[in-house]
C-alpha positions as CSV (number, residue, x, y, z in Angstrom):
1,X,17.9,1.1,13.1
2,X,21.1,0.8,11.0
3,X,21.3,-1.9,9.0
4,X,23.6,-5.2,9.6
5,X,26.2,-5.9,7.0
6,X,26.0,-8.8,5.4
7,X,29.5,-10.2,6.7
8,X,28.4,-9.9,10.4
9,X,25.2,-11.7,9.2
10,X,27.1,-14.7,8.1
11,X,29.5,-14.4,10.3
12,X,27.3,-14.7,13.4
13,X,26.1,-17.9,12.1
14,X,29.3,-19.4,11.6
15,X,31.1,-17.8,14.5
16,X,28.1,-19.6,16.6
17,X,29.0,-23.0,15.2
18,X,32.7,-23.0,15.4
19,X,32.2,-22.3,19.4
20,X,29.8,-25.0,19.5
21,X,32.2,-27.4,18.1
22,X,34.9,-26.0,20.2
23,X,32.7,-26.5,23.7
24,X,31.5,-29.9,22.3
25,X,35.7,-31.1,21.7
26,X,36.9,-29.5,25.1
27,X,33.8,-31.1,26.9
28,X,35.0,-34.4,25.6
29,X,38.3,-34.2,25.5
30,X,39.5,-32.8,28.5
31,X,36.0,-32.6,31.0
32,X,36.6,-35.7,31.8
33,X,39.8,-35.0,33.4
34,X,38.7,-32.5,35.3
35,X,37.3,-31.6,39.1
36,X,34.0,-30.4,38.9
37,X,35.6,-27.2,40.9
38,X,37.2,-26.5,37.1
39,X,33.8,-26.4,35.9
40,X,34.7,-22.3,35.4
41,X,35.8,-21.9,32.0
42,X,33.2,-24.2,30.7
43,X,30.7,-22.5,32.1
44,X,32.1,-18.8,30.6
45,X,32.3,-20.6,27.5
46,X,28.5,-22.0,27.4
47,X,27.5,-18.3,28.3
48,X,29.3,-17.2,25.7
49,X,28.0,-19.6,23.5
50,X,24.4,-18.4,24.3
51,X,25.1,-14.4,23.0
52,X,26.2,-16.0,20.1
53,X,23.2,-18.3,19.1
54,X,21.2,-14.9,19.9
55,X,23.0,-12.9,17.4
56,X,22.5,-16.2,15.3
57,X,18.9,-15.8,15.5
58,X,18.7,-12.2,14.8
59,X,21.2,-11.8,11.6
60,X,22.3,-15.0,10.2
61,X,20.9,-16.4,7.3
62,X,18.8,-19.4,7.7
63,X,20.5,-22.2,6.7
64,X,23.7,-20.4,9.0
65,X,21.4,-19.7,11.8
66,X,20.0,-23.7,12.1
67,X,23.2,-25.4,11.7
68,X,25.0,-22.7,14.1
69,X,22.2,-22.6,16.6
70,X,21.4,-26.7,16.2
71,X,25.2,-27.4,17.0
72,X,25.4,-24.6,20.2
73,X,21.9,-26.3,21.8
74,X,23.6,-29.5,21.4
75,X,27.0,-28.6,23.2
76,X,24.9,-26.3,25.9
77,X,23.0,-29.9,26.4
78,X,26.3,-31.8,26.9
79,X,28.9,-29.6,28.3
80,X,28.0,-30.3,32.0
81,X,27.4,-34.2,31.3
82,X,31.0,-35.5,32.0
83,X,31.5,-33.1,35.0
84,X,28.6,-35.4,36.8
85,X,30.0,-38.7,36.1
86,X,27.6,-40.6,38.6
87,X,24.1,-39.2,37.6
88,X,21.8,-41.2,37.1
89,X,20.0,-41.3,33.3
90,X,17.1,-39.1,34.7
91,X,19.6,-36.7,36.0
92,X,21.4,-36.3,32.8
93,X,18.4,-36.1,31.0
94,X,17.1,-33.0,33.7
95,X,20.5,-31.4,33.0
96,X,20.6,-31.9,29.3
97,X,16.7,-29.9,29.7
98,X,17.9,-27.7,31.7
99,X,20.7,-26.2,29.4
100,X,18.3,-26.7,26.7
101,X,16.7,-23.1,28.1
102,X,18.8,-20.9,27.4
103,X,18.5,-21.8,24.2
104,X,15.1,-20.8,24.2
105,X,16.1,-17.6,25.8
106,X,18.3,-16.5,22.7
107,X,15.7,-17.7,20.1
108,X,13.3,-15.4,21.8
109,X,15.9,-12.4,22.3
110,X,16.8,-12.9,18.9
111,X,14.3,-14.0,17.0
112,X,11.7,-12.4,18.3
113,X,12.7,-9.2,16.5
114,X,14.0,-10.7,13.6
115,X,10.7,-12.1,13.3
116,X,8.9,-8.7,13.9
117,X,11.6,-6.8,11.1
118,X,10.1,-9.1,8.6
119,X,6.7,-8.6,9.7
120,X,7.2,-4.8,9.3
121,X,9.0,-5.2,6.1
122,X,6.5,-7.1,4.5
123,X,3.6,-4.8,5.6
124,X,5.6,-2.3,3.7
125,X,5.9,-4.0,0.8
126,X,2.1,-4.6,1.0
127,X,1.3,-1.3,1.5
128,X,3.6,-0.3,-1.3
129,X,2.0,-2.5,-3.7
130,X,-1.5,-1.6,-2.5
131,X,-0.3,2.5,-3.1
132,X,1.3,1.6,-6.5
133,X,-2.3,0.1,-7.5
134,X,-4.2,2.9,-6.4
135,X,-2.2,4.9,-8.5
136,X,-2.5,2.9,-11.3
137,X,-6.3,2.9,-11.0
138,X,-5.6,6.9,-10.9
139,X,-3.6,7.1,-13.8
140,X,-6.4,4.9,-15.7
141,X,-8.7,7.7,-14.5
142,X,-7.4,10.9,-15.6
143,X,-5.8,10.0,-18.3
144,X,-8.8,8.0,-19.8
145,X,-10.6,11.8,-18.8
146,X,-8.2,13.5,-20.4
147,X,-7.7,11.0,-24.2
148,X,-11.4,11.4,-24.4
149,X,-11.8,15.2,-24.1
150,X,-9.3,14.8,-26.9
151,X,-11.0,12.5,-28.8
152,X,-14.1,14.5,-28.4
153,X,-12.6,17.6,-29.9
154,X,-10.6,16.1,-32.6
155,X,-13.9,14.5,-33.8
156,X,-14.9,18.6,-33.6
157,X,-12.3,20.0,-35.3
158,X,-13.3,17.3,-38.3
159,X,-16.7,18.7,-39.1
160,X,-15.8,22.3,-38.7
161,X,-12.4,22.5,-40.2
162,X,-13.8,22.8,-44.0
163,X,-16.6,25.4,-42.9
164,X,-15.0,27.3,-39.8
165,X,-11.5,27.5,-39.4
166,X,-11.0,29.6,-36.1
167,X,-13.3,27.2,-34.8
168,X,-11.1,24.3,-35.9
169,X,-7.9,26.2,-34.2
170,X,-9.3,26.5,-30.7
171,X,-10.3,22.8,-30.8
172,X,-6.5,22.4,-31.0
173,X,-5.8,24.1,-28.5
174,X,-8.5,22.5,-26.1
175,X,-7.0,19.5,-27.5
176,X,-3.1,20.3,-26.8
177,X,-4.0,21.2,-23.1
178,X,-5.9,18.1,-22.9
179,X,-2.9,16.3,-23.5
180,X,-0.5,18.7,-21.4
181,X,-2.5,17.4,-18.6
182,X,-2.6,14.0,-19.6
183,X,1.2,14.1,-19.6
184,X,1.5,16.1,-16.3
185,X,-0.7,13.1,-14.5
186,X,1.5,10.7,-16.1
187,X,4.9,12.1,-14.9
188,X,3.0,12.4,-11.2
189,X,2.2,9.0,-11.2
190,X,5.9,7.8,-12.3
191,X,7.3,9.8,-10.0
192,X,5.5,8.7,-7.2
193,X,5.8,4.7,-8.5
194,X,9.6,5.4,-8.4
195,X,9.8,7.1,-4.7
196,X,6.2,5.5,-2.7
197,X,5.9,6.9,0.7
198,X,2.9,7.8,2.7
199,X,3.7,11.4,2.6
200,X,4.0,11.4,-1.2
201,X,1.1,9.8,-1.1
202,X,-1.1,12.1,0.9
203,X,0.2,14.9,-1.1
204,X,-0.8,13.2,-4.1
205,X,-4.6,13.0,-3.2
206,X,-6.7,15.3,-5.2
207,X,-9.0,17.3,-3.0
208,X,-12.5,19.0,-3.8
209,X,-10.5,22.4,-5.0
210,X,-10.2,20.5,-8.2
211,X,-13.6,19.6,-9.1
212,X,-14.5,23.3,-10.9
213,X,-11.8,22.9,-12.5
214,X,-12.3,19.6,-14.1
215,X,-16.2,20.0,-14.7
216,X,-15.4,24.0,-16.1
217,X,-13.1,21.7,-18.5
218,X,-15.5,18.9,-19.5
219,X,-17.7,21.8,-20.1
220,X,-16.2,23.7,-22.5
221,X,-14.2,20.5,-24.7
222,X,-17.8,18.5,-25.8
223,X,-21.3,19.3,-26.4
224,X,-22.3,18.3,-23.9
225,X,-23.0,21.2,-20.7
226,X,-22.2,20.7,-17.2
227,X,-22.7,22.4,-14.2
228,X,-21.2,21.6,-10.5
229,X,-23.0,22.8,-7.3
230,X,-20.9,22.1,-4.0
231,X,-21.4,23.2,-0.9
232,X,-18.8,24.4,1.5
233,X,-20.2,22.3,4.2
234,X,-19.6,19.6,2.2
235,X,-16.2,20.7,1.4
236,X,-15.2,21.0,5.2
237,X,-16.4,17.6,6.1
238,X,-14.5,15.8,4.1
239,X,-11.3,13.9,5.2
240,X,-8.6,14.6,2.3
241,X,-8.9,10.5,1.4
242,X,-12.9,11.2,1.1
243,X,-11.9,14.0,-0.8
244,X,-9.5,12.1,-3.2
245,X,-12.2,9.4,-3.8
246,X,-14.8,12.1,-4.7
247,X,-13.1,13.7,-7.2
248,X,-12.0,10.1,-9.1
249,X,-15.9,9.3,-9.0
250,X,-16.7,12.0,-10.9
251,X,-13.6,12.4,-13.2
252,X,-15.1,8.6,-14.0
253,X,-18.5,9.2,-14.0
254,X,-17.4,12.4,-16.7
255,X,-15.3,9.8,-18.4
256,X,-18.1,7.5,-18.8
257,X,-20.7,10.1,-20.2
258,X,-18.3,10.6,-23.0
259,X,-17.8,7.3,-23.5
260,X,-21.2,6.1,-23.8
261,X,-23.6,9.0,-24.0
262,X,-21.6,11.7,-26.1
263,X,-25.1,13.0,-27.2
264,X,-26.2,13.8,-23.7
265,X,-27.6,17.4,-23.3
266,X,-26.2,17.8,-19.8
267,X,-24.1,16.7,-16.7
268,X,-25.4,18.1,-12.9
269,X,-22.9,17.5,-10.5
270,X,-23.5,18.2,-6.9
271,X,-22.0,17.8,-3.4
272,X,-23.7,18.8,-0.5
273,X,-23.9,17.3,3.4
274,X,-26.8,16.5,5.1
275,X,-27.3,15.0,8.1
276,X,-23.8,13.9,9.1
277,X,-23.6,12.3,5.7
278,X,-21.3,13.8,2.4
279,X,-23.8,13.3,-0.8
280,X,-22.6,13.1,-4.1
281,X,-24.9,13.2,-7.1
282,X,-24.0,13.1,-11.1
283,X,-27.5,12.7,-13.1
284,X,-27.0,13.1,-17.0
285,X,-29.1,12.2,-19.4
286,X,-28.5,9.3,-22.6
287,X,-29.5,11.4,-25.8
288,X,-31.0,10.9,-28.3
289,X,-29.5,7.6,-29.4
290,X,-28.7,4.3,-27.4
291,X,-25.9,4.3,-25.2
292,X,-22.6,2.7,-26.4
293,X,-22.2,-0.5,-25.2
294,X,-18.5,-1.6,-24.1
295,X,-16.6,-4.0,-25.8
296,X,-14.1,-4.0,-23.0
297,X,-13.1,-3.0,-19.3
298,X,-16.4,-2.2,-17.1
299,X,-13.7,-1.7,-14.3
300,X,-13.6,1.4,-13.2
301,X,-16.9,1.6,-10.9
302,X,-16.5,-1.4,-9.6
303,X,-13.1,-0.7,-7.9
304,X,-14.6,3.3,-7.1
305,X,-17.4,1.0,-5.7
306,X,-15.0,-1.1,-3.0
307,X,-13.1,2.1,-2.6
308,X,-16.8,3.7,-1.5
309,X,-16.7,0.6,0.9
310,X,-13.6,1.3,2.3
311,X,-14.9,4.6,3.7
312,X,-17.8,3.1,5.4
313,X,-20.2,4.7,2.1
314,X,-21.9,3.6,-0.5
315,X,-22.3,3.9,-4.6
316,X,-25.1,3.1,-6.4
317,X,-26.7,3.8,-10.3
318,X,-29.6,4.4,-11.4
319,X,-31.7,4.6,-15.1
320,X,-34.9,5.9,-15.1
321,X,-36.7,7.2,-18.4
322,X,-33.4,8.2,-20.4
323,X,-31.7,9.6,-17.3
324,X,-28.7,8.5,-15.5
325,X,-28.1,9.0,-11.9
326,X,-24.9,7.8,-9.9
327,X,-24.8,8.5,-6.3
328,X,-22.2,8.4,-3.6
329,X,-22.5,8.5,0.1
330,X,-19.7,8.9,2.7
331,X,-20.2,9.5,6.6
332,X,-18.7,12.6,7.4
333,X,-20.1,14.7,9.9
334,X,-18.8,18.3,10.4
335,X,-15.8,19.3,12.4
336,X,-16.0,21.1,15.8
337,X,-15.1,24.5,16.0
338,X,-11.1,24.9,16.1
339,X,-10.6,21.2,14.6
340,X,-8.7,21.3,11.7
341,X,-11.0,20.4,8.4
């Protein structure tokens, strides 16, 4: 639908009340006067006067659209009054409802989708404001992965650089692809804030294809090992929003054993589908030494946790005897032969 100018939205508003005052001064001024056989012209002129209190309703500002409409259900009550001169007061007050109908009729032609326009613009806002959110929450995500593999090898590259120099050089270069990536997430994100749309932001979900890659990389920038086991069964019953919220649990849950367990021995990821239900399980153990508590945030599971929700799964964590276990569930049975995954 093309948009309305704004002159034709004012204008409609104040064309609506000119004509109003014009019907109200010729009713007045020469109805009276006249045989109810020249009843004609008044009668175009209250038609008239109707289109243009619908057009009222749809464009005009508000303040334009209740003094122009106000005025036209005024002169659409009166106009026929002074053709009648020897009705009675119940009579003039069944007229002045009747005339107040079509009245009704153009609030509801045009209002009616003026009122649904700003229904549907305000769900896009909404859903624009939810998208730009989510994105933030992503960009917290990777990011955070991505300045703590950094951290991790820069705090490397200080106890080796005096006794193993080679050693030193490829923690750089972990470290400069580290932040290459942390760069590349944060020009998708600000992209995507600047142009939001529900295809850019399908085509921005992450899928499951990314999860070797991103524990292969957690893997070789720490001390600590990891190792991912996913199933293709698992992969294929996944919708791509399931998908998208799998690989931000564990990019957090990987985020997290850096953060507070950076002395863990080891990471076991895996995804695998039983039973009609997607399964996703990240155990790691705490080291040697107390985890870190945080001074700050705490966020990040909780709002993967009402993302969960919002798929009809759960998340829940676990500590039992110096191991860690977060686990994810999400209903996703496998599709038919021929369906699209």
């Amino acid at each position: 639908m093309r948009e309305v100018p704004v002159s034709l939205r004012a204008w409609s508003g104040r064309a609506t009340a000119l004509a109003a005052v014009l019907l109200l001064t010729a009713t007045f001024g020469w109805a009276p006067d006249s045989a109810p056989d020249d009843s004609g012209p008044f009668f175009a002129a209250a038609t008239a006067l109707v289109g243009l209190q619908a057009a009222a309703f749809r464009w005009a500002p508000c303040r334009e659209a209740a003094v122009g409409t106000g005025l036209a259900a005024v002169a659409l009550m009166l106009w026929a009054q002074p053709l009648v001169p020897g009705a009675s007061l119940y009579e003039r007050a069944g007229m002045g409802a009747f005339w107040f109908l079509p009245t009704l009729g153009a609030a509801v032609v045009g209002g009616y989708p003026r009122l649904m326009a700003r229904r549907g613009a305000r769900a896009v806002r909404e859903a624009r404001h939810r998208q730009q959110l989510e994105l933030a929450h992503d960009l917290h995500d990777f990011v955070a992965h991505d300045i703590s593999g950094i951290v991790a090898q820069a705090q490397a590259a200080r106890f080796v650089a005096g006794r193993d120099p080679q050693a030193a050089a490829g923690a750089l270069e972990r470290i400069e692809r580290a932040g290459l990536a942390a760069l590349a997430s944060i020009d998708r994100t600000v992209h995507l804030l600047r142009e939001p749309g529900p295809e850019a932001a399908r085509t921005a979900l992450p899928g499951t294809a990314r999860l070797t890659e991103l524990v292969d990389r957690f893997d070789a920038e720490g001390r600590t090992r990891a190792r991912l086991t996913l199933t293709p069964a698992a992969q294929a019953a996944l919708s791509r929003e399931a998908a998208a919220t799998v690989q931000r649990v564990v990019t957090e849950a990987l985020t997290n054993v850096r953060r507070h367990a950076p002395e863990a021995a080891g990471v076991e990821v895996a995804l695998t589908h039983e039973d009609g239900t997607v399964r996703l399980t990240i155990t790691n153990d705490t080291g040697r030494t107390r985890p870190r508590a945080r001074e700050h945030g705490g966020t990040g599971l909780l709002a993967l946790t009402e993302r969960v929700r919002a798929l009809n799964g759960t998340l829940h964590t676990t500590r039992d005897n110096g191991t860690w276990r977060l686990t994810v569930t999400l209903p996703a049975p496998l599709p038919a032969p021929g369906d699209p995954a």
